[in-house]
C-alpha positions in Angstrom: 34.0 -42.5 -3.2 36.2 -41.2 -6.1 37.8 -37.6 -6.7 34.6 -36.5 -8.6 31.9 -37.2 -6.5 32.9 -34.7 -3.8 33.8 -32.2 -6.6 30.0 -32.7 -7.9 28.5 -32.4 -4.8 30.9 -28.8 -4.6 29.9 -27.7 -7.9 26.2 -28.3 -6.9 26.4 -26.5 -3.2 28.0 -23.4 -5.1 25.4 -23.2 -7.3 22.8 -23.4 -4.9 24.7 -21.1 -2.9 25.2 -18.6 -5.5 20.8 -19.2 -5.9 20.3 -18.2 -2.6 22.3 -15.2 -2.5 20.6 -13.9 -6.1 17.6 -14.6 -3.9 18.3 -13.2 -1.4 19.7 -10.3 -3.4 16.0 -10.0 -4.9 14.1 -10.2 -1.6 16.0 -7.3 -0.3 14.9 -5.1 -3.9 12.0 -5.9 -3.0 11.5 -5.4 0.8 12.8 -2.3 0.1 10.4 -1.3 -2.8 7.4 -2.2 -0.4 9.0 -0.3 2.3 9.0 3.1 -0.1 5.5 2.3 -1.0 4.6 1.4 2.5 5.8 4.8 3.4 4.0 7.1 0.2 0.9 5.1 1.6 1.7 6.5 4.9 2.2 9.6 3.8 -0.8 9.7 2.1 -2.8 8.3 5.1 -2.3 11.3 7.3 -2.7 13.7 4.2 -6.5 12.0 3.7 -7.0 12.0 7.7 -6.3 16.1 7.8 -8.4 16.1 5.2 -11.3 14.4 6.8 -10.7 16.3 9.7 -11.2 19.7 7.9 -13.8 18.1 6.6 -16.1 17.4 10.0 -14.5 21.2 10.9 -16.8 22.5 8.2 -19.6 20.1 8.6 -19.8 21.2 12.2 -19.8 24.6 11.4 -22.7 24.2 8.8 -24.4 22.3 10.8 -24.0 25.0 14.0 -24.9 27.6 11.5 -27.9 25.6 10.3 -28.7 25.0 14.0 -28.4 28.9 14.6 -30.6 29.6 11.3 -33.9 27.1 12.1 -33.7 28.9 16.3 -34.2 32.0 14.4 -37.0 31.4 12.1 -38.3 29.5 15.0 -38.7 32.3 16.8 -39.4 34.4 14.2 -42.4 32.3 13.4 -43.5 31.8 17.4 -43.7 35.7 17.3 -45.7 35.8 14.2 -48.1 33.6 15.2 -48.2 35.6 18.8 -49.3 39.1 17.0 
């Protein structure tokens, strides 16, 4: 085993050394890029699910109202057909 084997096999290790840390380097960008979006998405969940809430708020009411409307003519009719 001569002087420039071992040097070889340092050269190599530093350059897969310095791979792994421009690796790593990139798989931190992006963990944290998917974190921001993980959080707008988040965000935007609980905007869409007060949404939808307000949402079966006035579909309920509608549909009392509605409810409310046909008792009336209902009635209304029942006491036309009684006269």
């Amino acid at each position: 085993m001569g002087y420039k084997e071992p040097m070889d096999i340092l050269a190599r290790l530093e350059v897969e050394v310095r791979a792994l840390v421009d690796s790593n380097r990139d798989l931190r960008d992006r963990l944290e890029r998917v974190e921001a979006e993980c959080a707008a998405l988040e965000v935007e969940n609980q905007t869409m699910r007060h949404a939808l809430a307000a949402e079966k708020a006035v579909r309920e009411q509608a549909l009392a109202r509605l409810d409310a409307l046909t008792g009336r003519l209902e009635g209304h009719l029942g006491a036309e057909r009684l006269s």
